[in-house]
Backbone as XML, in Angstrom:
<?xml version="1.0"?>
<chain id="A" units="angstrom">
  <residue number="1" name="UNK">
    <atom name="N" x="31.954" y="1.466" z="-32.571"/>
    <atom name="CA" x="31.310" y="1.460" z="-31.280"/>
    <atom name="C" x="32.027" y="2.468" z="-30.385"/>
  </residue>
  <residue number="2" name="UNK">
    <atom name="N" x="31.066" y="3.247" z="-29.565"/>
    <atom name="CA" x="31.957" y="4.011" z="-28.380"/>
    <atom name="C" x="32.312" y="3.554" z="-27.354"/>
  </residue>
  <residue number="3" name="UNK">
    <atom name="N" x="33.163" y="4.400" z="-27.026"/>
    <atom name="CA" x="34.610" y="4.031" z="-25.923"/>
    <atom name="C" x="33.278" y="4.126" z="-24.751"/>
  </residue>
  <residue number="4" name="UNK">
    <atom name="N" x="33.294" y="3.087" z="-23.771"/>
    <atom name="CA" x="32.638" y="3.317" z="-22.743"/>
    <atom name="C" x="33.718" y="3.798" z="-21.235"/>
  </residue>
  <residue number="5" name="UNK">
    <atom name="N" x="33.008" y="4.319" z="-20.791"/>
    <atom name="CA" x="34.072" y="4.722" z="-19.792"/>
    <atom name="C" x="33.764" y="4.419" z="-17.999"/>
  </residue>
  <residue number="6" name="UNK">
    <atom name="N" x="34.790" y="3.811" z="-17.396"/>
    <atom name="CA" x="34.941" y="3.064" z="-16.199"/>
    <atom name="C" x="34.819" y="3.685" z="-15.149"/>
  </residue>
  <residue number="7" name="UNK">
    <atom name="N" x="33.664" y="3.945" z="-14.326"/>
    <atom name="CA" x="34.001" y="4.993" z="-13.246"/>
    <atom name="C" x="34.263" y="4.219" z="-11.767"/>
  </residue>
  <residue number="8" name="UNK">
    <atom name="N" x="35.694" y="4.424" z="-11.438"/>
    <atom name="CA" x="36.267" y="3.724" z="-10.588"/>
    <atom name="C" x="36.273" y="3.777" z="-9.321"/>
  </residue>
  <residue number="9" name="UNK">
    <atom name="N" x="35.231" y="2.847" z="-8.929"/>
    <atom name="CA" x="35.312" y="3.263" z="-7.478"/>
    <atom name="C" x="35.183" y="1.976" z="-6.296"/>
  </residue>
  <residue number="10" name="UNK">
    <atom name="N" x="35.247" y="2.194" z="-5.170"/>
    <atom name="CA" x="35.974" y="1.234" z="-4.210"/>
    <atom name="C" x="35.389" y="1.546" z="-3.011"/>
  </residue>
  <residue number="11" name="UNK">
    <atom name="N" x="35.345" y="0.260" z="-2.387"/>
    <atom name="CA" x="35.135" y="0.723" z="-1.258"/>
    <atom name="C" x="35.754" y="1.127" z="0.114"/>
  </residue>
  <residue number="12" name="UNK">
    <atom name="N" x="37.365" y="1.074" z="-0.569"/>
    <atom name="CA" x="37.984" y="1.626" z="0.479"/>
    <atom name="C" x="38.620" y="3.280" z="0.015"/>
  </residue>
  <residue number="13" name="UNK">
    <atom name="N" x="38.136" y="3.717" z="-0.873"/>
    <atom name="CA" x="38.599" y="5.299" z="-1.315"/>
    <atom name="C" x="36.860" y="5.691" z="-1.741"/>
  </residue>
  <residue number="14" name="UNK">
    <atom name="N" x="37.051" y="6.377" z="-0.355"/>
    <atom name="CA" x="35.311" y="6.645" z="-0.150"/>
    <atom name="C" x="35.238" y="8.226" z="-1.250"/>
  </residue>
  <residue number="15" name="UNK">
    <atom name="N" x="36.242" y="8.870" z="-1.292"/>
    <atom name="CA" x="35.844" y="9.958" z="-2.210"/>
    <atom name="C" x="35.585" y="9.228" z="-3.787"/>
  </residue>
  <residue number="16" name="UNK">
    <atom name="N" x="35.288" y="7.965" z="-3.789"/>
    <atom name="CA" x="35.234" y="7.485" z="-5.700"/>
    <atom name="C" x="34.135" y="7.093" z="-5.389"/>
  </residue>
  <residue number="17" name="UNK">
    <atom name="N" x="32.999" y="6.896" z="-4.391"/>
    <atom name="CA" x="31.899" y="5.969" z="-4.102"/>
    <atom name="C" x="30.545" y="6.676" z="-5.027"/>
  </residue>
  <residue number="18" name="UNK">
    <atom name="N" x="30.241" y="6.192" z="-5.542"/>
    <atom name="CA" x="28.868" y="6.238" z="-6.239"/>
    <atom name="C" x="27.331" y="6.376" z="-5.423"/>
  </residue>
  <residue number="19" name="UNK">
    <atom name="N" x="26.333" y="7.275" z="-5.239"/>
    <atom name="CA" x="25.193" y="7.021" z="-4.782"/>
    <atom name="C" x="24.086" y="6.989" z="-5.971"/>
  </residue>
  <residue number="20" name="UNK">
    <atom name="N" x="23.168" y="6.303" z="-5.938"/>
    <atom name="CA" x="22.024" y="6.511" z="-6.920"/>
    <atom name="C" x="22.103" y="7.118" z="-8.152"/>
  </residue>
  <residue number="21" name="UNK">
    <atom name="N" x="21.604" y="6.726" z="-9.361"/>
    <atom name="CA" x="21.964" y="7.034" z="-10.581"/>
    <atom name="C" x="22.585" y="8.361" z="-10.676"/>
  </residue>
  <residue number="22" name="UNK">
    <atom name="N" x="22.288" y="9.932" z="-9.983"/>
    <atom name="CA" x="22.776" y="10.842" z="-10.414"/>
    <atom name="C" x="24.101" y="11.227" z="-10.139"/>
  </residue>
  <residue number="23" name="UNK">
    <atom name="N" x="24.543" y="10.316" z="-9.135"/>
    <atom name="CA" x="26.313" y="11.006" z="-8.925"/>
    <atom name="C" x="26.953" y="10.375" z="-9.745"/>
  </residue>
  <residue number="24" name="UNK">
    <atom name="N" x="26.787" y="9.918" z="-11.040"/>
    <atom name="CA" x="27.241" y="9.245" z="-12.057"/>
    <atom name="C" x="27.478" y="10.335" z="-12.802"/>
  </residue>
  <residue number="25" name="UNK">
    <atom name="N" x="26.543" y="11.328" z="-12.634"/>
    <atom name="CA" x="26.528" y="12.634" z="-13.920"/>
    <atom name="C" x="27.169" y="13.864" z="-12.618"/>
  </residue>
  <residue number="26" name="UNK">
    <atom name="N" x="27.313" y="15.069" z="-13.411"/>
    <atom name="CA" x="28.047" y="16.032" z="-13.096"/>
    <atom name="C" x="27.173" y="16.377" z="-11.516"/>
  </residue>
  <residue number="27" name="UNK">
    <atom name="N" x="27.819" y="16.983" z="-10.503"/>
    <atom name="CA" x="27.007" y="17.289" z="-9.475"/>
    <atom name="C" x="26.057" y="18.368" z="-9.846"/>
  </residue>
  <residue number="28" name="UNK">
    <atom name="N" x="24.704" y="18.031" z="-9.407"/>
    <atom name="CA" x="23.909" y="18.845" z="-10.010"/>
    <atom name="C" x="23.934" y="20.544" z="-8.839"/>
  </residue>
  <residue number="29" name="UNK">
    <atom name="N" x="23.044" y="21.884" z="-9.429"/>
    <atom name="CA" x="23.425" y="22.833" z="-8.645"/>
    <atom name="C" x="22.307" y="22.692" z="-8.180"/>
  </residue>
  <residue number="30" name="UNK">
    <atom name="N" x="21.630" y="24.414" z="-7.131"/>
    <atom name="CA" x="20.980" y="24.344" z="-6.692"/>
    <atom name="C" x="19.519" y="24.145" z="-7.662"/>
  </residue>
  <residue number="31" name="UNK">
    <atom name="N" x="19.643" y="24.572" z="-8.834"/>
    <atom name="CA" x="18.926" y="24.970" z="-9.695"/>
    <atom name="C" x="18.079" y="23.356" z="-10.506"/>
  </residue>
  <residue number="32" name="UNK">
    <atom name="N" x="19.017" y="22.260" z="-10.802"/>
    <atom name="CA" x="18.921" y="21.569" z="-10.849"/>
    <atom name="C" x="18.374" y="20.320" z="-10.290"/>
  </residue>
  <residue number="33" name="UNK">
    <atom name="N" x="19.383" y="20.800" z="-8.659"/>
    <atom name="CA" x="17.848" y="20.201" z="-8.320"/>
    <atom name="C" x="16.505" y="20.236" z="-7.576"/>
  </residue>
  <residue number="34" name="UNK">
    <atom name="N" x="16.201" y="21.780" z="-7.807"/>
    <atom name="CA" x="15.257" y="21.768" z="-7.587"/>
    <atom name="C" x="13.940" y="21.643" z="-8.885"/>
  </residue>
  <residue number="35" name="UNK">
    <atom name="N" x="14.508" y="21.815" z="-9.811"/>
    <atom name="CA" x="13.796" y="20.942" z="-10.974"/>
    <atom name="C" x="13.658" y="19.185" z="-10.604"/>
  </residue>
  <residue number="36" name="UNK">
    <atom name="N" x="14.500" y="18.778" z="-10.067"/>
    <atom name="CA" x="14.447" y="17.279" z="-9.535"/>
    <atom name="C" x="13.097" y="17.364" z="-8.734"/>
  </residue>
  <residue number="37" name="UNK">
    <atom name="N" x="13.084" y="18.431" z="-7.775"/>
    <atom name="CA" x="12.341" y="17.908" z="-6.753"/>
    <atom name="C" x="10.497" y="18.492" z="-7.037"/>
  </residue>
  <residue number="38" name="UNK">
    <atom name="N" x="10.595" y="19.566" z="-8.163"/>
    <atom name="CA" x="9.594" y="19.864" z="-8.783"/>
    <atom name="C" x="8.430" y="18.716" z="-9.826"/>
  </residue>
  <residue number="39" name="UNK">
    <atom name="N" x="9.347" y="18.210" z="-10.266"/>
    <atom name="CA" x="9.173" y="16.459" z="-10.997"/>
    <atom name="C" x="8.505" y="15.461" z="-9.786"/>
  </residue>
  <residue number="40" name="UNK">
    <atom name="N" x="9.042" y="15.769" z="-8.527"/>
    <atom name="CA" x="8.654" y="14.200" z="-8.076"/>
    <atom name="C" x="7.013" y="15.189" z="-7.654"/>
  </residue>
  <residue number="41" name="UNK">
    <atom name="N" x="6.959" y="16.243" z="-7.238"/>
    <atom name="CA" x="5.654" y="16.858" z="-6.959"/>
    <atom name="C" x="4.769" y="16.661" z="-8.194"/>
  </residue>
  <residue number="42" name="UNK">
    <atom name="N" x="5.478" y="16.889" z="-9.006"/>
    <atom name="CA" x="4.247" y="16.938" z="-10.691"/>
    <atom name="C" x="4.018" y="15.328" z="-10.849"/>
  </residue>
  <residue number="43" name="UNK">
    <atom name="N" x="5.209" y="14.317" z="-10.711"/>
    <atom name="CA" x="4.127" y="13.256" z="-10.300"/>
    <atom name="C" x="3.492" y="12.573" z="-9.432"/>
  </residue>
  <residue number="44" name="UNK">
    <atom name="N" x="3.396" y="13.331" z="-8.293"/>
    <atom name="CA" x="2.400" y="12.993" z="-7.270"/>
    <atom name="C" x="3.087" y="11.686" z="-6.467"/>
  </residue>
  <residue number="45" name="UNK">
    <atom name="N" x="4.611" y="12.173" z="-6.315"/>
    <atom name="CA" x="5.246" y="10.895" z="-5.243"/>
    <atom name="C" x="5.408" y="12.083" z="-3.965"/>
  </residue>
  <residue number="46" name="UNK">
    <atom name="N" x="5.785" y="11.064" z="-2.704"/>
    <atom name="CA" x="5.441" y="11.515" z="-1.486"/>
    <atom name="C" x="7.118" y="12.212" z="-1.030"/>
  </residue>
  <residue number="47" name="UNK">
    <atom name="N" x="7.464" y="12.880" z="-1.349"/>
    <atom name="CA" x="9.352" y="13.445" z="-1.019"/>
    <atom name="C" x="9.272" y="12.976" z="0.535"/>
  </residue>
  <residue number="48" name="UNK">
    <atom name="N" x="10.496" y="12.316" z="0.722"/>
    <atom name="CA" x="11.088" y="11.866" z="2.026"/>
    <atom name="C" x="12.317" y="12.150" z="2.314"/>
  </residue>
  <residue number="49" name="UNK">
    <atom name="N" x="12.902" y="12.139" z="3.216"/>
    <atom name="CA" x="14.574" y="12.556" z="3.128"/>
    <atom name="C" x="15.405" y="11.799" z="4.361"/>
  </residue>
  <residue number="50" name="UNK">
    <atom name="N" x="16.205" y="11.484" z="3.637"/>
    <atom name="CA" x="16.790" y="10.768" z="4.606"/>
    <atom name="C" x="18.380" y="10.758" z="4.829"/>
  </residue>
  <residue number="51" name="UNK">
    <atom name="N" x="19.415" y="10.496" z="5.971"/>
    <atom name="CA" x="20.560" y="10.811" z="5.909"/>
    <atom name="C" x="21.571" y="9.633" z="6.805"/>
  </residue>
  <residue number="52" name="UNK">
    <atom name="N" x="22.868" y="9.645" z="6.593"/>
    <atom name="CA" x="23.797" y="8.841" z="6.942"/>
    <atom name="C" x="24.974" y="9.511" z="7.121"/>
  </residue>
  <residue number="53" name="UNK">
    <atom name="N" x="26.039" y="8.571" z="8.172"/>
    <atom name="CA" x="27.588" y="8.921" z="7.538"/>
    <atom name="C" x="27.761" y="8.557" z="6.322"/>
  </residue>
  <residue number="54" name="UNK">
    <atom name="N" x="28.608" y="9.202" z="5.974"/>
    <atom name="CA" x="29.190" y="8.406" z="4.851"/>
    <atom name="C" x="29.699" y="7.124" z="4.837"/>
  </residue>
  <residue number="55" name="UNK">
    <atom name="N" x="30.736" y="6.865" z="5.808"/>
    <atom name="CA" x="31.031" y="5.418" z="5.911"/>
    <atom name="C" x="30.234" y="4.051" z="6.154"/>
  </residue>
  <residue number="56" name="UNK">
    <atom name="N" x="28.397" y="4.848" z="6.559"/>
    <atom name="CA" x="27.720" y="3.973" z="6.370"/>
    <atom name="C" x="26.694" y="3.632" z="5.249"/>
  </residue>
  <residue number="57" name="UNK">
    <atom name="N" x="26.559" y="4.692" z="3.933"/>
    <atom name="CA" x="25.848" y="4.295" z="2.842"/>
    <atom name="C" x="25.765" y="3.262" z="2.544"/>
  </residue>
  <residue number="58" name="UNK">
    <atom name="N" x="26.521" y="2.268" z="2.161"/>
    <atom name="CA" x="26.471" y="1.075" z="1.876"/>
    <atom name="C" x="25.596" y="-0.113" z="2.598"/>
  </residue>
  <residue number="59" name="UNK">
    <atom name="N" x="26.185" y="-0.004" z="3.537"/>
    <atom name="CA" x="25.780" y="-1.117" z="4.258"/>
    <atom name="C" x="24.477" y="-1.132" z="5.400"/>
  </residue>
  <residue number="60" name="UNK">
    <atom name="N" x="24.260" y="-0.098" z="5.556"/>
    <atom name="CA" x="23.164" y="0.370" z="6.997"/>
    <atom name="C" x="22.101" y="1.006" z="6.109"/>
  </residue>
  <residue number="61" name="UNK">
    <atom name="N" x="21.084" y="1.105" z="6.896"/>
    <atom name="CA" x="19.802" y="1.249" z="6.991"/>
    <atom name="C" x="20.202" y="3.035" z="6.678"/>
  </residue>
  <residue number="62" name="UNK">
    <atom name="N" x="19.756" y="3.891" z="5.936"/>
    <atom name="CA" x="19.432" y="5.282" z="6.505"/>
    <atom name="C" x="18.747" y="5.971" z="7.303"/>
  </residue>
  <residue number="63" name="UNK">
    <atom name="N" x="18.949" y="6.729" z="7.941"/>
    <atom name="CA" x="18.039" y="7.449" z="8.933"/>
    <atom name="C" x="16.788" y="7.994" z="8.318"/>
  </residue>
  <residue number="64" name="UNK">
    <atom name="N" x="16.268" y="8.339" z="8.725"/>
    <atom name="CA" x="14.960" y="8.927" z="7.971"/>
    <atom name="C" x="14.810" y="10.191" z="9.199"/>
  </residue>
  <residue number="65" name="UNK">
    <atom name="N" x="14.532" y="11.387" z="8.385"/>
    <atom name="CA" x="14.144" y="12.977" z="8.739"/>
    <atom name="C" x="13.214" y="13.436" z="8.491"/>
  </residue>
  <residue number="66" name="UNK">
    <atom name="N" x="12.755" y="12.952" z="9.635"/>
    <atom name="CA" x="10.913" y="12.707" z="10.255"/>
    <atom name="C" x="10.167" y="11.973" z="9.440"/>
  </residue>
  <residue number="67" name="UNK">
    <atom name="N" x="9.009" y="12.304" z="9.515"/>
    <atom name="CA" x="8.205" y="11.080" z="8.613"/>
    <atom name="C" x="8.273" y="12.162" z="6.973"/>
  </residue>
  <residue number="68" name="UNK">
    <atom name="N" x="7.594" y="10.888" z="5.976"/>
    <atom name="CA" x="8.054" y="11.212" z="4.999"/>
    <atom name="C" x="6.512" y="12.352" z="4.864"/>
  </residue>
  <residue number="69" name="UNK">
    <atom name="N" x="6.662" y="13.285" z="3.853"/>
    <atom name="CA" x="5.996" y="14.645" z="3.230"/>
    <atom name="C" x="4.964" y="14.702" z="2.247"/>
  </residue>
  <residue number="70" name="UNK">
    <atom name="N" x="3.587" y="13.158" z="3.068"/>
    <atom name="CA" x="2.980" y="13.019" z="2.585"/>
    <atom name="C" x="1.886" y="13.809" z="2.118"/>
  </residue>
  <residue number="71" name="UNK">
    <atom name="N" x="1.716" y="14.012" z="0.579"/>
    <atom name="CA" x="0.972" y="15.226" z="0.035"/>
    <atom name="C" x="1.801" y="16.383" z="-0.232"/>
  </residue>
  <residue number="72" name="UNK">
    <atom name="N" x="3.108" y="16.669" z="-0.367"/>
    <atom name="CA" x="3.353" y="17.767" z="-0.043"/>
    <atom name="C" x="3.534" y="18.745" z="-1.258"/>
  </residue>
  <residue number="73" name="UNK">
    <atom name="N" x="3.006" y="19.324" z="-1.556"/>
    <atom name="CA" x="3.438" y="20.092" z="-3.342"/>
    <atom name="C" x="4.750" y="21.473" z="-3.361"/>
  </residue>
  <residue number="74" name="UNK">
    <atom name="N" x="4.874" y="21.790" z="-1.651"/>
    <atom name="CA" x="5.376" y="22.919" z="-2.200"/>
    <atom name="C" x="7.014" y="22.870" z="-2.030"/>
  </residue>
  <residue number="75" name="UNK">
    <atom name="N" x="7.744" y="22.840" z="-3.339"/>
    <atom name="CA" x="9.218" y="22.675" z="-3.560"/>
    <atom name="C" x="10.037" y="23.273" z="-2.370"/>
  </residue>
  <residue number="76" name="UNK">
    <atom name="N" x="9.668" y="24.937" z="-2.221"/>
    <atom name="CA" x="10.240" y="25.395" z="-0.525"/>
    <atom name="C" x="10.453" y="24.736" z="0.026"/>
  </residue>
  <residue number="77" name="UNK">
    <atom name="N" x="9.396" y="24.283" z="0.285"/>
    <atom name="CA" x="9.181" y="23.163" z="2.089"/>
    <atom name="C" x="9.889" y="22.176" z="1.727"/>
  </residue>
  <residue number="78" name="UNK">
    <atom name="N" x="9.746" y="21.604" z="0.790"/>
    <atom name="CA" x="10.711" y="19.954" z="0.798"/>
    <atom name="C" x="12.399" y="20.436" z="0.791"/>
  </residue>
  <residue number="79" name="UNK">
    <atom name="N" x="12.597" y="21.421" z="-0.106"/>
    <atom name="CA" x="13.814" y="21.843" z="-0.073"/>
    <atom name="C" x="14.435" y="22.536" z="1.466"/>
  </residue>
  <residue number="80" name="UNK">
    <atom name="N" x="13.556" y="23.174" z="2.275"/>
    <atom name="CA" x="13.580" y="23.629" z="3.470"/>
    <atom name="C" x="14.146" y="22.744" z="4.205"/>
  </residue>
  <residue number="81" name="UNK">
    <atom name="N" x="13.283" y="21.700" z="4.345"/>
    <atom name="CA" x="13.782" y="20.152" z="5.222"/>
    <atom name="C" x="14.812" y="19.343" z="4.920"/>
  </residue>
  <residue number="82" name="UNK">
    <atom name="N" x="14.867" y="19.459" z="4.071"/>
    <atom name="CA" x="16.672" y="18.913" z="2.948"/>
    <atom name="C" x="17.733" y="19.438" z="3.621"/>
  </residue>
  <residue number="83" name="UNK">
    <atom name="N" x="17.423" y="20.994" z="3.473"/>
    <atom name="CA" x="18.709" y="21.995" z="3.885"/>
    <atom name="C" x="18.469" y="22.241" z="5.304"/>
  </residue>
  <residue number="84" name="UNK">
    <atom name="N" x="17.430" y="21.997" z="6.478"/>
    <atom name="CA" x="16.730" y="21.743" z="7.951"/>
    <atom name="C" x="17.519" y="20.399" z="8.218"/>
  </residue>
  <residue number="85" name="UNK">
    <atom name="N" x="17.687" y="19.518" z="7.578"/>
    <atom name="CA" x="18.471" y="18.138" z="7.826"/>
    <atom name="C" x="19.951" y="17.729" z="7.769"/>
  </residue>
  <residue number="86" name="UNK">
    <atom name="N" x="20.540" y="19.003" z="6.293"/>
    <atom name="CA" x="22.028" y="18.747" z="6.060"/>
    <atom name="C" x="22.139" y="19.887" z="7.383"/>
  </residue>
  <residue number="87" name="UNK">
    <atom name="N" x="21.505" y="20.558" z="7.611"/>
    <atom name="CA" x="22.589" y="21.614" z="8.807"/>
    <atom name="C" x="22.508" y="21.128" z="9.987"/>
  </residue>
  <residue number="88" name="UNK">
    <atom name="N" x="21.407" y="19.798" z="10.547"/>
    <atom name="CA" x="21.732" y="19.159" z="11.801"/>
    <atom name="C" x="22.025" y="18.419" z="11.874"/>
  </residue>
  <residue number="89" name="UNK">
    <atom name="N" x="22.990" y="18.180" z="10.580"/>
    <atom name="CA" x="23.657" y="16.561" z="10.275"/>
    <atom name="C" x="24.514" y="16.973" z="9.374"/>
  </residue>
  <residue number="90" name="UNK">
    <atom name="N" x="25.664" y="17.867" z="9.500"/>
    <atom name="CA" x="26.179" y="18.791" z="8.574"/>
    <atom name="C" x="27.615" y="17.397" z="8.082"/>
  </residue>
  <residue number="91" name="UNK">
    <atom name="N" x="27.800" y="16.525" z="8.282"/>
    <atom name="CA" x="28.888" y="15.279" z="7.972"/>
    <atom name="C" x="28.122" y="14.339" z="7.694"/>
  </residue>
  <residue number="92" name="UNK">
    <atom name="N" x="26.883" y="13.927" z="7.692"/>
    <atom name="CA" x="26.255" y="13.302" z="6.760"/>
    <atom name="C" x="25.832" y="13.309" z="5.110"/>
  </residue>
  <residue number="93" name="UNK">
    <atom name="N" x="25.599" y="12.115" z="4.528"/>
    <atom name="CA" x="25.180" y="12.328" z="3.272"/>
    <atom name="C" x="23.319" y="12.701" z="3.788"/>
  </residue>
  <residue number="94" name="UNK">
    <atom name="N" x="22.284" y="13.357" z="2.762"/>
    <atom name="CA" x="21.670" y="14.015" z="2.590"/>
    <atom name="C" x="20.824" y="13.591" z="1.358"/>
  </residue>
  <residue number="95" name="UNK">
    <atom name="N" x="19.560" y="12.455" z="1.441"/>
    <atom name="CA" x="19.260" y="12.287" z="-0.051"/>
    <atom name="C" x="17.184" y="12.374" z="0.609"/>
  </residue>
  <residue number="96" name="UNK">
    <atom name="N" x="16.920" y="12.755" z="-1.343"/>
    <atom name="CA" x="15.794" y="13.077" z="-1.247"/>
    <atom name="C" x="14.926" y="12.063" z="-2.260"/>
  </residue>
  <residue number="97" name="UNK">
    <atom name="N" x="13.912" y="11.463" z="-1.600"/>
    <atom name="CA" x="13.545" y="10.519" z="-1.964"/>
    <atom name="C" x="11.716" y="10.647" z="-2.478"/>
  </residue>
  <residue number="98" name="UNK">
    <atom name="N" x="11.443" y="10.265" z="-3.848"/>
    <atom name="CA" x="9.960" y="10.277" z="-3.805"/>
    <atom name="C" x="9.145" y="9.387" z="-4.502"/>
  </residue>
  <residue number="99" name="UNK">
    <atom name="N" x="8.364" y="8.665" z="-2.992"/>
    <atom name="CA" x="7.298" y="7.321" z="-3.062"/>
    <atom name="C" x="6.620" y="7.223" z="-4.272"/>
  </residue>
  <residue number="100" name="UNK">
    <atom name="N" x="6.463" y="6.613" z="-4.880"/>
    <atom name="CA" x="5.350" y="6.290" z="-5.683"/>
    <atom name="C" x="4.311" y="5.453" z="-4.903"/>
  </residue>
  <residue number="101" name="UNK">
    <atom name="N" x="3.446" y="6.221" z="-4.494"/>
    <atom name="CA" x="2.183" y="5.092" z="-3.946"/>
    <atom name="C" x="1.767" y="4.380" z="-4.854"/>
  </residue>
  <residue number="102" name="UNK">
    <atom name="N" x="1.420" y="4.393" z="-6.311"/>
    <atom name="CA" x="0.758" y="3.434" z="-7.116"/>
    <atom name="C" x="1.614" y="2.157" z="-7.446"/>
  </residue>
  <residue number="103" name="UNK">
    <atom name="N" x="2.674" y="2.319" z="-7.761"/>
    <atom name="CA" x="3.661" y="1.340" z="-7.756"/>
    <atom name="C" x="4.226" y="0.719" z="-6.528"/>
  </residue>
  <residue number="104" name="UNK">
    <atom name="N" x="4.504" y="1.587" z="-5.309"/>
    <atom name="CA" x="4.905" y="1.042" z="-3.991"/>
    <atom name="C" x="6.073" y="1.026" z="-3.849"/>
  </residue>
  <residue number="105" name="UNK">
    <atom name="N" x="7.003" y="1.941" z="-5.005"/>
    <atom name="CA" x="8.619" y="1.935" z="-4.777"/>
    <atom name="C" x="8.759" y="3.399" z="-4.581"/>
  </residue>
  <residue number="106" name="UNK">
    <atom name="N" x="10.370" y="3.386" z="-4.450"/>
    <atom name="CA" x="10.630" y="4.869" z="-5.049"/>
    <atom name="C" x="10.693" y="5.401" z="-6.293"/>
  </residue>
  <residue number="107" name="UNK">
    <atom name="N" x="9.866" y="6.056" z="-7.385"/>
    <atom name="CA" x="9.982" y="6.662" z="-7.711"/>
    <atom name="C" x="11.224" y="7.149" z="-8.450"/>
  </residue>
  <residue number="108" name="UNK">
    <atom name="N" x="12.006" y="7.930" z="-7.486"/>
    <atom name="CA" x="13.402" y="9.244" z="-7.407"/>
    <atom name="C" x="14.091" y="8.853" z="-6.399"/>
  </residue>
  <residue number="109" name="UNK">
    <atom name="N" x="15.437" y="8.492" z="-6.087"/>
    <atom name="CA" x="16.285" y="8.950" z="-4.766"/>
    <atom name="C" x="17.152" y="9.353" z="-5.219"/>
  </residue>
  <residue number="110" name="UNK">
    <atom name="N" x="18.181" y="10.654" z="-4.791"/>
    <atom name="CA" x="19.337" y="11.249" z="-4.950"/>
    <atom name="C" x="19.732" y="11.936" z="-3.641"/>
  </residue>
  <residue number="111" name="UNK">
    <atom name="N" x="21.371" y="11.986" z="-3.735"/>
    <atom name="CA" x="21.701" y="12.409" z="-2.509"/>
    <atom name="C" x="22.016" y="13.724" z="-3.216"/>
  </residue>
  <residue number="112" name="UNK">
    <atom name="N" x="21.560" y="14.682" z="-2.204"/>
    <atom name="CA" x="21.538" y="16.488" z="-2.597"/>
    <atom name="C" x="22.448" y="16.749" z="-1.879"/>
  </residue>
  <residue number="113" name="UNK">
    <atom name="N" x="22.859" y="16.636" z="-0.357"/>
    <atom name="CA" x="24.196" y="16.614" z="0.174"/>
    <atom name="C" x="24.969" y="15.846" z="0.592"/>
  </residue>
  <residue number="114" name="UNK">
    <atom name="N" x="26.435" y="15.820" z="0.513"/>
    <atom name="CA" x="26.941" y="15.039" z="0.501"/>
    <atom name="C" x="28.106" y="14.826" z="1.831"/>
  </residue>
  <residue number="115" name="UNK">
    <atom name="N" x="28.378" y="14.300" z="2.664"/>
    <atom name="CA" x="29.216" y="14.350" z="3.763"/>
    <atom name="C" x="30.654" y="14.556" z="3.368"/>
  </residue>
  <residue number="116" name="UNK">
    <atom name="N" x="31.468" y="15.298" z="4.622"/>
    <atom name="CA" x="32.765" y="15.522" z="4.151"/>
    <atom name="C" x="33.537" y="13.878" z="4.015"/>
  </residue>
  <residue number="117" name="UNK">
    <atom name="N" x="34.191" y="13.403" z="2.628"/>
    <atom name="CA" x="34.906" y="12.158" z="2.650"/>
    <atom name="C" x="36.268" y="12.493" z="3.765"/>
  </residue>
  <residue number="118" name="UNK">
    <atom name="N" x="36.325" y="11.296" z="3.871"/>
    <atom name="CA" x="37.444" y="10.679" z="4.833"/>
    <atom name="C" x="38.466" y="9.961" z="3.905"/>
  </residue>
</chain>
């Protein structure tokens, strides 16, 4: 059997904190994820974006950056508003989120930027 491996993190050493399945894997680049955000368009979820301190991921509500980008197909624009959101919230985390209307969940959420840890 393989060695499984422990990724250690706490909630008082905020640089070990985990968000949504992908900060488990290597930080993705720009390239990456915009293949992420090409996927949630090809399946027809609604990209939303939303942001926080860091010290409040956990526990608080996220902000939401404007209403969510209902219909929206073109990767630019969602990526536009991503990088329109981390630069007026440049110490916040930064995640991009996409609705599934048929199901009524999300879909996708990942945080694309990430706030400076404390």
């Amino acid at each position: 059997m393989s060695e499984m491996q422990d990724y250690k993190s706490s909630l008082t050493d905020t640089s070990s904190r985990k968000f949504e399945t992908f900060s488990y894997l290597p930080e993705l680049d720009k390239d990456k994820i915009r293949a992420q955000v090409q996927y949630i368009v090809d399946q027809g979820w609604n990209p939303a974006i939303e942001h926080t301190e860091p010290e409040n991921a956990f526990d608080h509500y996220w902000y939401m950056w404007k209403l969510p980008m209902f219909g929206e197909t073109d990767v630019d624009r969602i990526l536009g508003e991503a990088e329109a959101c981390h630069k007026a919230h440049p110490n916040n985390h930064v995640r991009l989120i996409g609705y599934d209307n048929y199901a009524q969940s999300q879909g996708a959420s990942m945080v694309i930027f990430r706030g400076p840890m404390k």
